[in-house]
mmCIF file of the N, C-alpha and C atoms, coordinates in Angstrom:
data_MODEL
# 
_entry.id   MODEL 
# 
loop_
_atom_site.group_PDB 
_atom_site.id 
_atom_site.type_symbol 
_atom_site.label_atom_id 
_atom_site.label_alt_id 
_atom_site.label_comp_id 
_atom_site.label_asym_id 
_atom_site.label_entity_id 
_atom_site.label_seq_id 
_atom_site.pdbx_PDB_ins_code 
_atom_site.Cartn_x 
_atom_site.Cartn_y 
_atom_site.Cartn_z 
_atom_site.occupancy 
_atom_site.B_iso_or_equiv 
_atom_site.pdbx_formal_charge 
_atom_site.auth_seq_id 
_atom_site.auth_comp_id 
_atom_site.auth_asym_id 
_atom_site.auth_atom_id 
_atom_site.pdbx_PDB_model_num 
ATOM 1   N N  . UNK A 1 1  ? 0.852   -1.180 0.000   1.00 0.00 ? 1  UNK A N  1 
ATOM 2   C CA . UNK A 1 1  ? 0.000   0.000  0.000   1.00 0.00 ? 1  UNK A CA 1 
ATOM 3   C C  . UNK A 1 1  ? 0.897   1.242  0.000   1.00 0.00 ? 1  UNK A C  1 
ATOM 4   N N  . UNK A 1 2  ? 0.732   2.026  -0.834  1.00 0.00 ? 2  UNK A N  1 
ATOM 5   C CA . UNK A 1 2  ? 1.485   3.348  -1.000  1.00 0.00 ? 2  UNK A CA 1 
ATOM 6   C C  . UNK A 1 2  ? 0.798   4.539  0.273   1.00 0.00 ? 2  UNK A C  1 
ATOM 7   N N  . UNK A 1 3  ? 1.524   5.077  0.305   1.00 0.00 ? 3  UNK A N  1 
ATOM 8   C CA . UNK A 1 3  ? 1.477   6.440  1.519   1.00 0.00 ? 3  UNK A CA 1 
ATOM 9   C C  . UNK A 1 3  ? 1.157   7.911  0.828   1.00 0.00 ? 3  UNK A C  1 
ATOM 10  N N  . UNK A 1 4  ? 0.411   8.290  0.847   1.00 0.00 ? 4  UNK A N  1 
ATOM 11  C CA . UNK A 1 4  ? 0.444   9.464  0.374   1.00 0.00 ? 4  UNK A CA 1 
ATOM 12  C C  . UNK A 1 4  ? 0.585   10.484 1.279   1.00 0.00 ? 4  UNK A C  1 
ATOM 13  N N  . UNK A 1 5  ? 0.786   12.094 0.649   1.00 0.00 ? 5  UNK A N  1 
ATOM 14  C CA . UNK A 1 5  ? 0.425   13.421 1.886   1.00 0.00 ? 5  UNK A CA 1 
ATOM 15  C C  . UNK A 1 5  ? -0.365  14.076 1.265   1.00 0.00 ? 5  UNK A C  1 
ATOM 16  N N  . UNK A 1 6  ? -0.162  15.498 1.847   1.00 0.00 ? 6  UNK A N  1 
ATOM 17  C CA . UNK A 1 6  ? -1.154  16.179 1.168   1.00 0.00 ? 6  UNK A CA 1 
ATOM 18  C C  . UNK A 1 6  ? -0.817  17.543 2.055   1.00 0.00 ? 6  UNK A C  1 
ATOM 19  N N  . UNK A 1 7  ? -0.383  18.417 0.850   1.00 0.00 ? 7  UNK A N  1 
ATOM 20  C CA . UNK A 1 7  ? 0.466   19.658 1.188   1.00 0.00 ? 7  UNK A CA 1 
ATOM 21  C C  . UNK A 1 7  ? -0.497  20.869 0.745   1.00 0.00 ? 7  UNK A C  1 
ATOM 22  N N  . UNK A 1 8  ? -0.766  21.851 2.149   1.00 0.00 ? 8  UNK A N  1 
ATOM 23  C CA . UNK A 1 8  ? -1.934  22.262 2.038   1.00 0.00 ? 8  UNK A CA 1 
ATOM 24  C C  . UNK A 1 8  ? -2.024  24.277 2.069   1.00 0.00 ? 8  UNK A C  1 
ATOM 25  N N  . UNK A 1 9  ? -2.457  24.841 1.219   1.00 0.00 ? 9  UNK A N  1 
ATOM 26  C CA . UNK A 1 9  ? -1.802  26.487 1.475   1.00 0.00 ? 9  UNK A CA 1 
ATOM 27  C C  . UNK A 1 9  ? -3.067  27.206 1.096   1.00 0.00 ? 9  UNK A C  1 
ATOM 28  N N  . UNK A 1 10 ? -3.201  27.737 2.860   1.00 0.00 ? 10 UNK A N  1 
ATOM 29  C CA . UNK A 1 10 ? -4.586  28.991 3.334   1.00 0.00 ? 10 UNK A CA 1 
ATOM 30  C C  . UNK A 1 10 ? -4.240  29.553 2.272   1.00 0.00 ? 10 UNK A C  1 
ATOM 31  N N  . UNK A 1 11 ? -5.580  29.993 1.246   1.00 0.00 ? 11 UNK A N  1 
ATOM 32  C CA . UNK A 1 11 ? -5.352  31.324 0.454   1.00 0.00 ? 11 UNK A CA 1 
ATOM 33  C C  . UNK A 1 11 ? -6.535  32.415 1.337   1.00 0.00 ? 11 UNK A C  1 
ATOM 34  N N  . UNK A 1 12 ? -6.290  33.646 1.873   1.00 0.00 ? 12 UNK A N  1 
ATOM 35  C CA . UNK A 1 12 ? -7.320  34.421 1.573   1.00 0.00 ? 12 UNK A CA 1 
ATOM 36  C C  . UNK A 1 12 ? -7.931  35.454 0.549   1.00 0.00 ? 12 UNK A C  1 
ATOM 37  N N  . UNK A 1 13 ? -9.288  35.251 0.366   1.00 0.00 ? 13 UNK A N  1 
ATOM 38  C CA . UNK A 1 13 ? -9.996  35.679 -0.831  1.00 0.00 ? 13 UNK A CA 1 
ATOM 39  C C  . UNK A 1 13 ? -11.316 36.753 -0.241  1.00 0.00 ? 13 UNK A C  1 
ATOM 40  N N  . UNK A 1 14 ? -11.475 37.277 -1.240  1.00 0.00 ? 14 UNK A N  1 
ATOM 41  C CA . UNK A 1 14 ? -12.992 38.035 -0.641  1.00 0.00 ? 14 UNK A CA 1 
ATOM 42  C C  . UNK A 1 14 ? -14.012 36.948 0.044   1.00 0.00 ? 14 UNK A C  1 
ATOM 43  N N  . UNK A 1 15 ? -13.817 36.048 -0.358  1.00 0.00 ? 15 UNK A N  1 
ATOM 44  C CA . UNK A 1 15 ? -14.994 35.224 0.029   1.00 0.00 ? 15 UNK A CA 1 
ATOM 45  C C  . UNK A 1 15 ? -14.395 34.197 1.223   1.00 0.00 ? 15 UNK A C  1 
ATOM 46  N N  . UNK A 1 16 ? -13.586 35.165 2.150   1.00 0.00 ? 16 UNK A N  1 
ATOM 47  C CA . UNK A 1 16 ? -12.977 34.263 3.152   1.00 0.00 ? 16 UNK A CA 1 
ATOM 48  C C  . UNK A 1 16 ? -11.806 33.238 3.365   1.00 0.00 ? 16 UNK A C  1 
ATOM 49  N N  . UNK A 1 17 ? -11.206 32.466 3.607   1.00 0.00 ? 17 UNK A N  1 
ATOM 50  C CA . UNK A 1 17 ? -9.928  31.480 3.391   1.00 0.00 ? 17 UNK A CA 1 
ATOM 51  C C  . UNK A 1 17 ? -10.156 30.285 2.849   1.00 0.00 ? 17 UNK A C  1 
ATOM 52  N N  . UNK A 1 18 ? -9.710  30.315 2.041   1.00 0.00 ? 18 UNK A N  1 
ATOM 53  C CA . UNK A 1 18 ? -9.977  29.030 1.021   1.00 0.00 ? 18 UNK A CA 1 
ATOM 54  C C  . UNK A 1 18 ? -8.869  28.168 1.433   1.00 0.00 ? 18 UNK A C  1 
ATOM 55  N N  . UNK A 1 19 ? -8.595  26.908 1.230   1.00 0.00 ? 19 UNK A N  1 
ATOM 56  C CA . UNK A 1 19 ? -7.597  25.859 1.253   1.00 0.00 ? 19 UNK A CA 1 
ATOM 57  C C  . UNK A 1 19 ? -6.985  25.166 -0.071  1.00 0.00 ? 19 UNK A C  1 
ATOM 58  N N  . UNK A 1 20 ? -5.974  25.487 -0.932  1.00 0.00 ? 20 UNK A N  1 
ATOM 59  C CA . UNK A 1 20 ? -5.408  25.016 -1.865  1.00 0.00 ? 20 UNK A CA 1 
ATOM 60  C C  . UNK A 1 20 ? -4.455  23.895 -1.277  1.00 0.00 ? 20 UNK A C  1 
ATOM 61  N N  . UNK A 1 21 ? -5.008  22.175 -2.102  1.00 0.00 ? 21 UNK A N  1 
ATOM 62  C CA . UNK A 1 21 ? -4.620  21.248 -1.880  1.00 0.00 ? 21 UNK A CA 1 
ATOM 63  C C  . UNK A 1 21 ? -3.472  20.146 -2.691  1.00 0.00 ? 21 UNK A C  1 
ATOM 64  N N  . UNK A 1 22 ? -2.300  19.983 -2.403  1.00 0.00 ? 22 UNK A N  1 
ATOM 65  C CA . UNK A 1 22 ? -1.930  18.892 -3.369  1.00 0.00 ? 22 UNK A CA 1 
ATOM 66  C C  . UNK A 1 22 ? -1.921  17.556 -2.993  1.00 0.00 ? 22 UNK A C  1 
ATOM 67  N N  . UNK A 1 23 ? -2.529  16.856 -3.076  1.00 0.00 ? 23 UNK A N  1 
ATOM 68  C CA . UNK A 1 23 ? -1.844  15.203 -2.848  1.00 0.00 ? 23 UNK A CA 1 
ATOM 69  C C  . UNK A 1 23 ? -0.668  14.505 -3.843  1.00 0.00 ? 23 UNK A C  1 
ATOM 70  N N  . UNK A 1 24 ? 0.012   13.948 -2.896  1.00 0.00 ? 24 UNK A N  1 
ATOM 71  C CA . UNK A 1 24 ? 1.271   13.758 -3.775  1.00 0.00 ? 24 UNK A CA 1 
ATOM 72  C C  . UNK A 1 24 ? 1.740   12.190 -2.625  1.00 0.00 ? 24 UNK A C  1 
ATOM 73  N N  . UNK A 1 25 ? 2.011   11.518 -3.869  1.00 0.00 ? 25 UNK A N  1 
ATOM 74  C CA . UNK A 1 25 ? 2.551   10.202 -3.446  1.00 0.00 ? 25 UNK A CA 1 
ATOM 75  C C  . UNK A 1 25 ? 3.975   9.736  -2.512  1.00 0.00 ? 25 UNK A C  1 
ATOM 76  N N  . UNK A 1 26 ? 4.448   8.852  -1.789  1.00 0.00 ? 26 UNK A N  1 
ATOM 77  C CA . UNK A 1 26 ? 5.760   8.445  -1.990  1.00 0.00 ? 26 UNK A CA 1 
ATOM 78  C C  . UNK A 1 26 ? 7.011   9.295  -2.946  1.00 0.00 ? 26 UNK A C  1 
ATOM 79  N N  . UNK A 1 27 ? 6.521   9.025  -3.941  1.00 0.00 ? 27 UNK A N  1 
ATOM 80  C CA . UNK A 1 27 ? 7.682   9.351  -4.898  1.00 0.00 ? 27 UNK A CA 1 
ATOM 81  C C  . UNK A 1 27 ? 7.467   10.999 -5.343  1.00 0.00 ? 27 UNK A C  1 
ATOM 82  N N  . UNK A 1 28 ? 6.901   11.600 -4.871  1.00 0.00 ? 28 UNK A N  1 
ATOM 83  C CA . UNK A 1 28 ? 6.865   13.104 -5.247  1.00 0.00 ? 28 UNK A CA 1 
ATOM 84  C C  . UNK A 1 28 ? 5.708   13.385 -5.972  1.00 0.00 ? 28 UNK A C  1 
ATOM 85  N N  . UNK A 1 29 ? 5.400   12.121 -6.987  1.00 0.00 ? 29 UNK A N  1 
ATOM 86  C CA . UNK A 1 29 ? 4.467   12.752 -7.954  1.00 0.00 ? 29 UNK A CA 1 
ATOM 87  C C  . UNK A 1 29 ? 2.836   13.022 -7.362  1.00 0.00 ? 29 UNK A C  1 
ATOM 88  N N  . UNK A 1 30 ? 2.474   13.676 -8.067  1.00 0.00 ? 30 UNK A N  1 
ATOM 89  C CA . UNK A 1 30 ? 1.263   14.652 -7.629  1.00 0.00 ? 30 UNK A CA 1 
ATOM 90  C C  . UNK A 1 30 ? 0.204   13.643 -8.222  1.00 0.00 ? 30 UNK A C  1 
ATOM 91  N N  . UNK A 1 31 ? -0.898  12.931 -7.023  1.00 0.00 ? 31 UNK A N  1 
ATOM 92  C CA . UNK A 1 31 ? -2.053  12.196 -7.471  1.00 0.00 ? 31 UNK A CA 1 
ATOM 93  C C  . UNK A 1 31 ? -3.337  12.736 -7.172  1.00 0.00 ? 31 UNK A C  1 
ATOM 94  N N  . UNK A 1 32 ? -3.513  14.076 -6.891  1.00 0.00 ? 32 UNK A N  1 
ATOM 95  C CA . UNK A 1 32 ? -4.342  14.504 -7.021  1.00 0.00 ? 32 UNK A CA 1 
ATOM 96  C C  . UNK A 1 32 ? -4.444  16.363 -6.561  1.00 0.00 ? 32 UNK A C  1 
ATOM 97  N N  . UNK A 1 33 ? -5.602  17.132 -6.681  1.00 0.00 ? 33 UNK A N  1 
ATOM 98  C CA . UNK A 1 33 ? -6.015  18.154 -6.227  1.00 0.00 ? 33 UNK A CA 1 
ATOM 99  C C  . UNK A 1 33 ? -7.240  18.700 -5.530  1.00 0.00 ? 33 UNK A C  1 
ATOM 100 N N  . UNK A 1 34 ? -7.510  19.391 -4.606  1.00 0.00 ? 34 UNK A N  1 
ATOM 101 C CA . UNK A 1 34 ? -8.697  20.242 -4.282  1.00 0.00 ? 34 UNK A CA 1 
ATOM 102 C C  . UNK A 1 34 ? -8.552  21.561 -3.790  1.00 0.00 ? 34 UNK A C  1 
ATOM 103 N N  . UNK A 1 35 ? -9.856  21.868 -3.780  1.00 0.00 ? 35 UNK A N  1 
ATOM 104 C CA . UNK A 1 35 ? -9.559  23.268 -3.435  1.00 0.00 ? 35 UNK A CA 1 
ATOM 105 C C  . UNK A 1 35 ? -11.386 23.556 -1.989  1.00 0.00 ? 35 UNK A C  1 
ATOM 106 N N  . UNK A 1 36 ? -10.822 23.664 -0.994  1.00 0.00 ? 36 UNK A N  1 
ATOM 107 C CA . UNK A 1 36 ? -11.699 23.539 0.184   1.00 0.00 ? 36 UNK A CA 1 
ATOM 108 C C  . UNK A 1 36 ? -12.217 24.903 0.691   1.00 0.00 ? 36 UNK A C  1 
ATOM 109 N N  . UNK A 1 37 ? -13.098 25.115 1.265   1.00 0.00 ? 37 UNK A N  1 
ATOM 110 C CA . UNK A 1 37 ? -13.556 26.370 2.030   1.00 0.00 ? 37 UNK A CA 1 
ATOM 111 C C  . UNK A 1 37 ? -14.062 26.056 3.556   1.00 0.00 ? 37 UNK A C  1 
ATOM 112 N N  . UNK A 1 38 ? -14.690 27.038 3.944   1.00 0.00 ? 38 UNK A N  1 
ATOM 113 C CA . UNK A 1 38 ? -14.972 26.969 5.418   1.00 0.00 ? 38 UNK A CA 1 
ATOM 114 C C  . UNK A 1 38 ? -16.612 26.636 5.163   1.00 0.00 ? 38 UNK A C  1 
ATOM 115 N N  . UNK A 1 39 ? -17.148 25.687 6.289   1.00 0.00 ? 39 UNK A N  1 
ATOM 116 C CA . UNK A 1 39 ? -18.528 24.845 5.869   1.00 0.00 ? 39 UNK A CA 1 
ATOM 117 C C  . UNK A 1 39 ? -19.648 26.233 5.331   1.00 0.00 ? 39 UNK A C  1 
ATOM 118 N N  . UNK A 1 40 ? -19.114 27.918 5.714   1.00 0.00 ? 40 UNK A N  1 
ATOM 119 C CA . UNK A 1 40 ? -20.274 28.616 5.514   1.00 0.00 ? 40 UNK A CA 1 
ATOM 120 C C  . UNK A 1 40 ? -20.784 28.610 3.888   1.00 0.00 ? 40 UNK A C  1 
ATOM 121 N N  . UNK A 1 41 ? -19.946 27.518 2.599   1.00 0.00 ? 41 UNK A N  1 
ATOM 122 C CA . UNK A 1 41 ? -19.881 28.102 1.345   1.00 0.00 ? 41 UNK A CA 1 
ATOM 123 C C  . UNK A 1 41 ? -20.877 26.316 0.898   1.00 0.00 ? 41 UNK A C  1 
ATOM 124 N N  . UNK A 1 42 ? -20.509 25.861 2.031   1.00 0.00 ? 42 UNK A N  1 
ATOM 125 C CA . UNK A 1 42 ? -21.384 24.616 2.187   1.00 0.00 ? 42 UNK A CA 1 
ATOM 126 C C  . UNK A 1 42 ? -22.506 24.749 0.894   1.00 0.00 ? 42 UNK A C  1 
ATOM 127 N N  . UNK A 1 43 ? -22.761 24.027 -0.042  1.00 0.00 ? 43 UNK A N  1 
ATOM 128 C CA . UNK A 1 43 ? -24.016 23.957 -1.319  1.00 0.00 ? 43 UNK A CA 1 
ATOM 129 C C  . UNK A 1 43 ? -24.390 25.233 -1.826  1.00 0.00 ? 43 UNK A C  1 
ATOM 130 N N  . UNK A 1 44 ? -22.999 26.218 -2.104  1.00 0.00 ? 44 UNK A N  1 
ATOM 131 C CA . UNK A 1 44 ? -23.240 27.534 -2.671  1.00 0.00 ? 44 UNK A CA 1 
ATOM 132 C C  . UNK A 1 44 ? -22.675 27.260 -4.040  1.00 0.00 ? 44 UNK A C  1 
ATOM 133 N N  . UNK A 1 45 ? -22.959 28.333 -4.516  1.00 0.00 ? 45 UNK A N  1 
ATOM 134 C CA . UNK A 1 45 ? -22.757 28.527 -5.759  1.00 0.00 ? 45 UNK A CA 1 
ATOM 135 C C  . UNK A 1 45 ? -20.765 29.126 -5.892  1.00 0.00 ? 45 UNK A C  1 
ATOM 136 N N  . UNK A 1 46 ? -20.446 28.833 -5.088  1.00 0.00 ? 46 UNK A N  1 
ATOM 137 C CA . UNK A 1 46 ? -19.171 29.290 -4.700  1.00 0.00 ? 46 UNK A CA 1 
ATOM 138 C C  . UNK A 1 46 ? -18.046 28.001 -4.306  1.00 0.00 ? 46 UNK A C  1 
ATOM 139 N N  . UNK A 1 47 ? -18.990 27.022 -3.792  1.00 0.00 ? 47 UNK A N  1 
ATOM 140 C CA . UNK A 1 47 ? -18.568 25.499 -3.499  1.00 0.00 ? 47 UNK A CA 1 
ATOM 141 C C  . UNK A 1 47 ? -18.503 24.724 -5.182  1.00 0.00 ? 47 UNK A C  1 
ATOM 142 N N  . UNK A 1 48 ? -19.200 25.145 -5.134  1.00 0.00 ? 48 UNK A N  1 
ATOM 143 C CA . UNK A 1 48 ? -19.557 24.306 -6.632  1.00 0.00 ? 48 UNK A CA 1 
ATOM 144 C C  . UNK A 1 48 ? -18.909 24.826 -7.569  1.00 0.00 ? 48 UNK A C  1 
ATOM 145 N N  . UNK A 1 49 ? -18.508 25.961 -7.705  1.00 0.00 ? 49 UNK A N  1 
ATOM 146 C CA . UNK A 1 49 ? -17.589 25.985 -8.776  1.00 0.00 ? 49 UNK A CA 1 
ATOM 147 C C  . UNK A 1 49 ? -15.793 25.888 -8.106  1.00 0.00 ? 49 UNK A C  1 
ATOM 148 N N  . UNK A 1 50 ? -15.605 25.952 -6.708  1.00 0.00 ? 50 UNK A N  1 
ATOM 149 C CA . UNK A 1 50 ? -14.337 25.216 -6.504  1.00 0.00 ? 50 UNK A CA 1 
ATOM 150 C C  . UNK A 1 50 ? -14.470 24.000 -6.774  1.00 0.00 ? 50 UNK A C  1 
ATOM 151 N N  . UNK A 1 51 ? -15.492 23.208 -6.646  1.00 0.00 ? 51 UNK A N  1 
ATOM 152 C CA . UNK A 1 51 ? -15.655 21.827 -6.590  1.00 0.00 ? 51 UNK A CA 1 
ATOM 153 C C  . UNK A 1 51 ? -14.999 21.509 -8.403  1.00 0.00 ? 51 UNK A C  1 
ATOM 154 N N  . UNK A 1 52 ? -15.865 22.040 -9.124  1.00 0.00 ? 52 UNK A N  1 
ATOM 155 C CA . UNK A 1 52 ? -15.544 21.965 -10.498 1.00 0.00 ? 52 UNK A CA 1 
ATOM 156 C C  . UNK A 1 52 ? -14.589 22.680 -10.880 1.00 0.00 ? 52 UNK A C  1 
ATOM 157 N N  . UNK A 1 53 ? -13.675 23.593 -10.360 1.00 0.00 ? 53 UNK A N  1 
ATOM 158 C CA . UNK A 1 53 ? -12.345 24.140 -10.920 1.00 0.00 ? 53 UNK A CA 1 
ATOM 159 C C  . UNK A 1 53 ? -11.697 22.285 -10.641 1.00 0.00 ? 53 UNK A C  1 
ATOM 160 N N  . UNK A 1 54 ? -11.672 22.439 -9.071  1.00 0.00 ? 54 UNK A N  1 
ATOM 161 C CA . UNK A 1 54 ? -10.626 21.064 -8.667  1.00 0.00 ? 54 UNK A CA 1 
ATOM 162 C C  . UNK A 1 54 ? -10.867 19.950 -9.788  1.00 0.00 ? 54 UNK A C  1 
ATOM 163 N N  . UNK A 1 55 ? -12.271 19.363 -9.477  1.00 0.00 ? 55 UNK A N  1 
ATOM 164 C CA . UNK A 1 55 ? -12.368 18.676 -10.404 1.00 0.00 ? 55 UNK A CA 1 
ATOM 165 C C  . UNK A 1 55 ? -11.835 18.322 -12.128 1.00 0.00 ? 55 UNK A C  1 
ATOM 166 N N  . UNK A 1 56 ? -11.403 19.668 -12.583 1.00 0.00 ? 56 UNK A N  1 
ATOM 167 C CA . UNK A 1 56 ? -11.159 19.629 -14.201 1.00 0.00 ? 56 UNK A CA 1 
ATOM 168 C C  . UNK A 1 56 ? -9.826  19.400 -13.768 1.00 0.00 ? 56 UNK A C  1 
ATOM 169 N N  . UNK A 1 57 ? -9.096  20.095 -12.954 1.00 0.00 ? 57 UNK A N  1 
ATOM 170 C CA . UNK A 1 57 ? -7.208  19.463 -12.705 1.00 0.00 ? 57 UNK A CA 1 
ATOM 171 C C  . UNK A 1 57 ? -7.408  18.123 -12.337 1.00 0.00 ? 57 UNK A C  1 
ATOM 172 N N  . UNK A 1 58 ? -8.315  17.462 -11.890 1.00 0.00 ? 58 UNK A N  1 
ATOM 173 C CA . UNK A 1 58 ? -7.609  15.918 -11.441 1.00 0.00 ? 58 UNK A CA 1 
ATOM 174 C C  . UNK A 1 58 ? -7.884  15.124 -12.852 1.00 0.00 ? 58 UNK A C  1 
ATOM 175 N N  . UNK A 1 59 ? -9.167  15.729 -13.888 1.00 0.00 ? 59 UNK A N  1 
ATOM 176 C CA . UNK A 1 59 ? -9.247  15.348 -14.780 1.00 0.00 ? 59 UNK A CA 1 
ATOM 177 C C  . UNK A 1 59 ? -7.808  15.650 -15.810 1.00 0.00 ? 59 UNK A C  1 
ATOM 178 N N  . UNK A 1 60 ? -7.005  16.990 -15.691 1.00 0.00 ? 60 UNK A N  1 
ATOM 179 C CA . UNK A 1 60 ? -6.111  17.019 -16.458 1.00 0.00 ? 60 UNK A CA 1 
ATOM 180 C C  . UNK A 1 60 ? -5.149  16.142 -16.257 1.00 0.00 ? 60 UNK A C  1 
ATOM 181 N N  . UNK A 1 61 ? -4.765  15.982 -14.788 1.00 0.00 ? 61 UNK A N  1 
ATOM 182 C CA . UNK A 1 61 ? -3.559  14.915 -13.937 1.00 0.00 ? 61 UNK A CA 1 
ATOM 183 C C  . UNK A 1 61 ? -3.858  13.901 -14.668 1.00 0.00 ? 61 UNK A C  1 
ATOM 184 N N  . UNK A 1 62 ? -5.438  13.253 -14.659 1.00 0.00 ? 62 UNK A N  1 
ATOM 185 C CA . UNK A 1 62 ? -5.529  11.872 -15.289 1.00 0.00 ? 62 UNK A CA 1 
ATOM 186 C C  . UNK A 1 62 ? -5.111  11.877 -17.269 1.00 0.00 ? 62 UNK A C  1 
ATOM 187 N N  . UNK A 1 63 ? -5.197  12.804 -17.911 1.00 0.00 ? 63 UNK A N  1 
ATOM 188 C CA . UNK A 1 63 ? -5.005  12.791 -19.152 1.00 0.00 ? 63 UNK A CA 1 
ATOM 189 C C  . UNK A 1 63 ? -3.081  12.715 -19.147 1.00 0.00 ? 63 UNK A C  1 
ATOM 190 N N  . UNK A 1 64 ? -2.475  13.987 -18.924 1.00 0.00 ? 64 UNK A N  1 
ATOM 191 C CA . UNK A 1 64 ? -1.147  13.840 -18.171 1.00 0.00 ? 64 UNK A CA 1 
ATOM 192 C C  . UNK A 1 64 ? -0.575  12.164 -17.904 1.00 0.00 ? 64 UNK A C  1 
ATOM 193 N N  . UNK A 1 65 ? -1.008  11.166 -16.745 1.00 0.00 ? 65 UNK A N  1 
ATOM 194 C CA . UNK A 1 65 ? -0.711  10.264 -16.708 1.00 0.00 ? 65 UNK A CA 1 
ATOM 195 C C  . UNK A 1 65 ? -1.055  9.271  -17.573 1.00 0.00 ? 65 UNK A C  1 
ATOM 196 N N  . UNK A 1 66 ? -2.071  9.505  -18.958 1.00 0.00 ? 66 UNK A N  1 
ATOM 197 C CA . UNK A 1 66 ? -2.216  8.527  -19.856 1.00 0.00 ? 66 UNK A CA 1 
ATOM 198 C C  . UNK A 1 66 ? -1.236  9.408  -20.732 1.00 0.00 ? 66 UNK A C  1 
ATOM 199 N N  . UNK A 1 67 ? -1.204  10.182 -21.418 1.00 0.00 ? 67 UNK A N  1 
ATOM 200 C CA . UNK A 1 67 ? -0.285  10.669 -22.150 1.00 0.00 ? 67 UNK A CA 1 
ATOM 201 C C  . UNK A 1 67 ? 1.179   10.031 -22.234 1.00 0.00 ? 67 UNK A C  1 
ATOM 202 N N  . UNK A 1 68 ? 1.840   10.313 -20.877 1.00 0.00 ? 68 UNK A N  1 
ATOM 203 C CA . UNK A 1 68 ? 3.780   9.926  -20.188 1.00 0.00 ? 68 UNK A CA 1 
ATOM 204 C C  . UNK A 1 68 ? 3.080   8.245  -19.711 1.00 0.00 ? 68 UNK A C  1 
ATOM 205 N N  . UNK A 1 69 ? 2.396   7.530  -20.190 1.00 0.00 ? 69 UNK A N  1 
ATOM 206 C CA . UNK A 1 69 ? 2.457   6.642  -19.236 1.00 0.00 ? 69 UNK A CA 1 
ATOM 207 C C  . UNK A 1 69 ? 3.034   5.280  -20.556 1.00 0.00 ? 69 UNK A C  1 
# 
């Protein structure tokens, strides 16, 4: 079973402190992304499009690793 982390940097924004996320394996390489807020953005229209920024990078990571693979 591999170990991962997950290296994590407060941004503040008008809309309060956001959390920019990397997950990254053992070996350095980067297996994933998110991007988090504080529960007040909870089913906003503000969640949902961090949800879907993050979302399109883990989709790029996955194209990336079929590409070099």
């Amino acid at each position: 079973m591999s170990r991962h982390h997950c290296l994590t940097k407060k941004v503040a924004t008008e809309f309060g402190t956001l959390y920019a996320q990397i997950d990254v394996d053992e070996n350095g390489k980067i297996s994933g992304i998110s991007v988090s807020s504080h529960s007040k953005h909870e089913d906003t229209a503000v969640e949902r499009a961090l949800s879907a920024l993050a979302q399109a990078f883990r989709d790029m990571i996955d194209e990336i690793r079929v590409i070099w693979s």
